[in-house]
C-alpha positions in Angstrom: 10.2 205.1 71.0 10.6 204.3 75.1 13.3 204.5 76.4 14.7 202.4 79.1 15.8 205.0 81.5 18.2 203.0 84.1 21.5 201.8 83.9 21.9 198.4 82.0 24.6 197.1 84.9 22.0 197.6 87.3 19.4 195.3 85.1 22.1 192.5 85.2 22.1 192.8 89.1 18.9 192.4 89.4 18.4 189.5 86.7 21.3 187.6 88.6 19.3 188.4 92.2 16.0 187.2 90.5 17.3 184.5 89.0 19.7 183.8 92.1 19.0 179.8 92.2 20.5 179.5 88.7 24.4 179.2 88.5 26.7 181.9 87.4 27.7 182.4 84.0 31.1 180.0 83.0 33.3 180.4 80.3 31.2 179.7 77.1 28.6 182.0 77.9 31.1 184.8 78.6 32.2 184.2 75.4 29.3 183.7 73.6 28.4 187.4 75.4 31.4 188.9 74.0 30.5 187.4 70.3 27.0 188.6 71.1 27.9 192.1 71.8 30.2 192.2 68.8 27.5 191.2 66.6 25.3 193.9 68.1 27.9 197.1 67.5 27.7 195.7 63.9 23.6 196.1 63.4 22.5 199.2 61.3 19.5 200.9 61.1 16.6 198.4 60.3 19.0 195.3 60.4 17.7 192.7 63.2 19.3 189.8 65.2 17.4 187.1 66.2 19.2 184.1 68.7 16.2 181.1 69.0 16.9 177.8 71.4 17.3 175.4 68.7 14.4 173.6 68.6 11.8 175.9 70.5 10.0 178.5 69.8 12.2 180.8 73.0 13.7 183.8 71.5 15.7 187.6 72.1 16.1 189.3 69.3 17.5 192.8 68.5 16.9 195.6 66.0 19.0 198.3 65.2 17.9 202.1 65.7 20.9 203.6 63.8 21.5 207.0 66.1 18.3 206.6 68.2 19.7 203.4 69.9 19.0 199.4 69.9 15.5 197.6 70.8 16.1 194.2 72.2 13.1 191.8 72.8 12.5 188.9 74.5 9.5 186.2 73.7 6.2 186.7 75.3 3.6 184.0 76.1 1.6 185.3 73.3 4.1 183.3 70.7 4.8 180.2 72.9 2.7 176.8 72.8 0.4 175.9 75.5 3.1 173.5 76.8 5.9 175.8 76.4 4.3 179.3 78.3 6.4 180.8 80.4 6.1 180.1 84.5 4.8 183.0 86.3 8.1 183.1 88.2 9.8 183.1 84.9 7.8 186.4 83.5 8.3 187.9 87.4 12.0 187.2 86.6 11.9 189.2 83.4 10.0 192.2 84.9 12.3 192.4 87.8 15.2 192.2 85.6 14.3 194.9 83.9 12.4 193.9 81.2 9.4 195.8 80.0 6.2 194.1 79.8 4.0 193.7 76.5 1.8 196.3 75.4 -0.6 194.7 73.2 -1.1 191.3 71.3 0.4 190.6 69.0 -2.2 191.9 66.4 -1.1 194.2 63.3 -3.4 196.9 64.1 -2.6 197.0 67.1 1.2 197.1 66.5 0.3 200.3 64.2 -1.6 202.1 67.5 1.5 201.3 69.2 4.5 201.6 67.6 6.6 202.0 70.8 5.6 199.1 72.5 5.7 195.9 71.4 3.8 191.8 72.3 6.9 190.6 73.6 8.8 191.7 76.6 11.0 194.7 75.6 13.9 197.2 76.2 15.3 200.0 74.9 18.7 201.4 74.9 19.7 205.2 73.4 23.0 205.7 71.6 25.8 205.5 72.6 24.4 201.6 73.4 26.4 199.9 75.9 26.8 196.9 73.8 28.7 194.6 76.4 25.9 195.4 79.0 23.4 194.4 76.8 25.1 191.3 75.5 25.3 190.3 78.9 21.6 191.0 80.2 20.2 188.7 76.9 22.4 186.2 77.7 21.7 186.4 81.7 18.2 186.3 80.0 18.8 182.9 78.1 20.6 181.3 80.6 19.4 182.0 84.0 15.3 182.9 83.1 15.0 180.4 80.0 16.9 178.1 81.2 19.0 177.4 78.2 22.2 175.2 79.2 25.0 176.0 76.7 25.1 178.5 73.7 25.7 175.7 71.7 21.6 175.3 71.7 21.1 178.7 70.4 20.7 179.8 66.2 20.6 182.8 64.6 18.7 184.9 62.3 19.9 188.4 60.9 18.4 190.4 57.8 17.3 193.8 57.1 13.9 194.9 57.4 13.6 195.7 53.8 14.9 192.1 53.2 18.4 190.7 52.7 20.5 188.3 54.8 23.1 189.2 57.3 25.9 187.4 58.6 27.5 186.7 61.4 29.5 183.7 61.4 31.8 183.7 64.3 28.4 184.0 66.7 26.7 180.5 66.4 25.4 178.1 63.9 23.2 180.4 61.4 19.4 178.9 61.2 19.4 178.7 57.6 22.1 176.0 57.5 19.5 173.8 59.4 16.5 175.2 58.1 16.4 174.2 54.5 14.7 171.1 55.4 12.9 172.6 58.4 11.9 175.8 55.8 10.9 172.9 53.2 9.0 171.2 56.4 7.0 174.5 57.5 6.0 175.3 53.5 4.7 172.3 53.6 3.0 171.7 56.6 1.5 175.5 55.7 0.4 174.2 52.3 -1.3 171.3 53.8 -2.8 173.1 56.3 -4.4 175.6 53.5 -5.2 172.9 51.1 -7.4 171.0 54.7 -9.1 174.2 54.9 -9.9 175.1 51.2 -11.1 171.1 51.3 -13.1 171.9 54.2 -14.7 175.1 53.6 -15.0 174.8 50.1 -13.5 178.1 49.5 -11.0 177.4 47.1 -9.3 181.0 47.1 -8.5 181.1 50.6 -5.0 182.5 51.6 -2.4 183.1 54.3 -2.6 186.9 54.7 0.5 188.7 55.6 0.3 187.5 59.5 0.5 184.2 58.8 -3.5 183.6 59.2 -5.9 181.9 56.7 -9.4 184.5 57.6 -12.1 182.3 57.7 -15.9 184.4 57.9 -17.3 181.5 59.6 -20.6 182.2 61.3 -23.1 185.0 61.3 -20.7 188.6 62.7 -17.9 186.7 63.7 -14.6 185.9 62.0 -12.3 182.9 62.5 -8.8 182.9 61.6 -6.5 180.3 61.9 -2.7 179.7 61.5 0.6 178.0 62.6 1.5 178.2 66.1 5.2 179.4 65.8 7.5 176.5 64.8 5.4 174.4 67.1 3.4 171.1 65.0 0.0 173.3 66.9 -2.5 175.3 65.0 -4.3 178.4 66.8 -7.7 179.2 65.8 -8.5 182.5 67.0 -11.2 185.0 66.6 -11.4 188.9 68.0 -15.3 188.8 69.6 -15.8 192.2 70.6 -14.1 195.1 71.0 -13.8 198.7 73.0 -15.5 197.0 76.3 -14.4 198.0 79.9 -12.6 195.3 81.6 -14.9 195.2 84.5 -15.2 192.0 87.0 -18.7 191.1 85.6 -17.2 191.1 82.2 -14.5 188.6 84.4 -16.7 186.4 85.9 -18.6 185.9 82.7 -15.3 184.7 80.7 -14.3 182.3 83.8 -17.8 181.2 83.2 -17.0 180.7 79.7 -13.9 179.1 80.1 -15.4 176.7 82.9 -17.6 175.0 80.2 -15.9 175.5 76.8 -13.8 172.5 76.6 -10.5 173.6 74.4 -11.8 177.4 73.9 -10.1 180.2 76.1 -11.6 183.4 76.2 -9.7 186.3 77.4 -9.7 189.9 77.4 -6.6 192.0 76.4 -6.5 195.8 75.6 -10.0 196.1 75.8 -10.8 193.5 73.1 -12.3 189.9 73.9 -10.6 187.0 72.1 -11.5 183.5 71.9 -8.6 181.0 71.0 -7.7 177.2 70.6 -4.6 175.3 70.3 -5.1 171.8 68.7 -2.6 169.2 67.3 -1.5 170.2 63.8 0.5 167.0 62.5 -0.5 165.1 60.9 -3.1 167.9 58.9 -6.2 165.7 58.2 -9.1 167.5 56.6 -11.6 165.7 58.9 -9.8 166.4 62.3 -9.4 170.4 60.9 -13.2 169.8 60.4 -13.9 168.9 63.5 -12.0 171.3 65.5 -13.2 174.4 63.1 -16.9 173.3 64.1 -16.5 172.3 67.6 -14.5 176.3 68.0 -17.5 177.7 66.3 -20.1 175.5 68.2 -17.9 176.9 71.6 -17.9 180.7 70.6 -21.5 180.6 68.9 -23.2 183.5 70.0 -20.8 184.5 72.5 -19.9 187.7 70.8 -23.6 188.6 70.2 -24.2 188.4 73.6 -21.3 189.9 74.8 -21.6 193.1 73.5 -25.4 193.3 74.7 -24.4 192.8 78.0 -20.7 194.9 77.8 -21.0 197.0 75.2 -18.8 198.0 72.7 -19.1 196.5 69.1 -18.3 192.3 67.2 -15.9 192.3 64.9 -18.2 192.8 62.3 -21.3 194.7 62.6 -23.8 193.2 60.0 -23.7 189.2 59.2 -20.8 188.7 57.0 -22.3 187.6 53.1 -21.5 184.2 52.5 -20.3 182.9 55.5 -19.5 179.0 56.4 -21.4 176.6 58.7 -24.3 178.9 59.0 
């Protein structure tokens, strides 16, 4: 695992000097810090803390390392709606204050490539962990870069990897004592989402797979999946195009060109992999708007990898047509 080689103090210097418009911390959030870092000396190996602005999708979060030390995390663009990213001065902020940028996407493979990194911003503390120190810098985080008010807007998660709640009640309000409706809410806006596709599609065994997407083998060599944009009432529909290219202007100026004309559709280029990707409205789930959205994404992307990977290189997603694939 990385390790974050400087001195936690001097990350809360320079989060306070990069964040130096914002005021200083008062009393609640010093003693939401001390809760915080209370909570943190009690995480085992494998046991994770997550602290989400009530209502957003804006998150840190914190997993134990048992003798190798603590990971904390903070959210990325990559998870955020299109009307939530984060403000380049905001990521600037992060860097500077000694966050860690992301690695990859966030994209299970890969994750498995990468094991060290990680999609979201990211730190890393050895044992002994200065667990004050880090309280503080997340909470500098939540307060002064994401702008949260009062740590009366934050919840919490905790569990252990392997599954199993954890507890921390003297921290803040616990998500689950909120989220029976909301978890009642998201089943069934993911049901309704999956029976609009099934309806759509016709393919009546279609399934989330364990990423939260429903895999769609849309069109010719290319793959669409789609799935619930965090908390957020927004659906992504995303698809990998190409992969192993070289990130070369030309291949630039061809996705701006892309971009210029494709309504919705970004295209983008990560890690040597081409994605295209669409955020639409997902509530109310109608089968005729998911329809239409699936069909103008494919009529936006149509080709593109095809002819991407003439003129770059490197390979689609899938190398013969795909048998049985939709809206041919």
């Amino acid at each position: 695992m990385a390790r974050w080689e400087g001195d936690v103090g001097a990350m809360n210097t320079n989060l306070q000097q990069v964040a130096s418009s914002a005021p200083s911390l008062g009393r609640d959030w010093k003693a939401f810090a001390d809760r915080l870092a209370a909570a943190l000396a009690a995480l085992g190996e494998d046991q994770n803390l997550i602290l989400v602005v009530e209502h957003r999708h804006r998150f840190v979060q914190f997993t134990g390392s048992g003798t190798a030390g603590l990971r904390a995390e903070a959210v990325s663009n990559a998870y955020l709606a299109d009307t939530d990213q984060l403000t380049g001065h905001q990521v600037a902020a992060l860097v500077a204050g000694g966050w860690r940028r992301p690695t990859h996407a966030p994209d299970a493979s890969k994750s498995e490539k990468d094991p060290a990194g990680s999609p979201n911003f990211f730190a890393d503390f050895d044992a002994p962990v200065p667990f004050e120190a880090v309280a503080d810098f997340a909470v500098r985080t939540l307060f002064q870069v994401f702008e949260v008010a009062h740590p009366d807007q934050l919840v919490y998660n905790a569990f252990h990897t392997e599954g199993g709640q954890l507890s921390f009640p003297d921290l803040c309000r616990r998500e689950a004592q909120q989220a029976d409706s909301a978890a009642e809410s998201e089943s069934s806006f993911a049901q309704a989402l999956l029976a609009a596709i099934r309806e759509v599609t016709g393919f009546g065994d279609l399934e989330f797979d364990r990423d939260g997407d429903i895999c769609l083998p849309l069109r010719g060599s290319q793959v669409v999946f789609v799935r619930r944009l965090g908390a957020t009432p927004f659906v992504r529909i995303w698809s990998p195009l190409v992969r192993g290219v070289d990130e070369t202007t030309d291949l630039l100026v061809q996705l701006n060109s892309l971009n210029a004309s494709a309504g919705l559709v970004r295209f983008s280029v990560y890690d040597g992999a081409v994605f295209a990707e669409a955020d639409v409205a997902g509530e109310p789930i109608v089968a005729k708007h998911v329809d239409l959205a699936l069909r103008r994404f494919c009529g936006a992307t149509d080709g593109v990898d095809v002819m991407l990977q003439r003129e770059f290189g490197g390979r689609t997603a899938f190398n013969e047509p795909l048998a049985g694939a939709l809206l041919q």
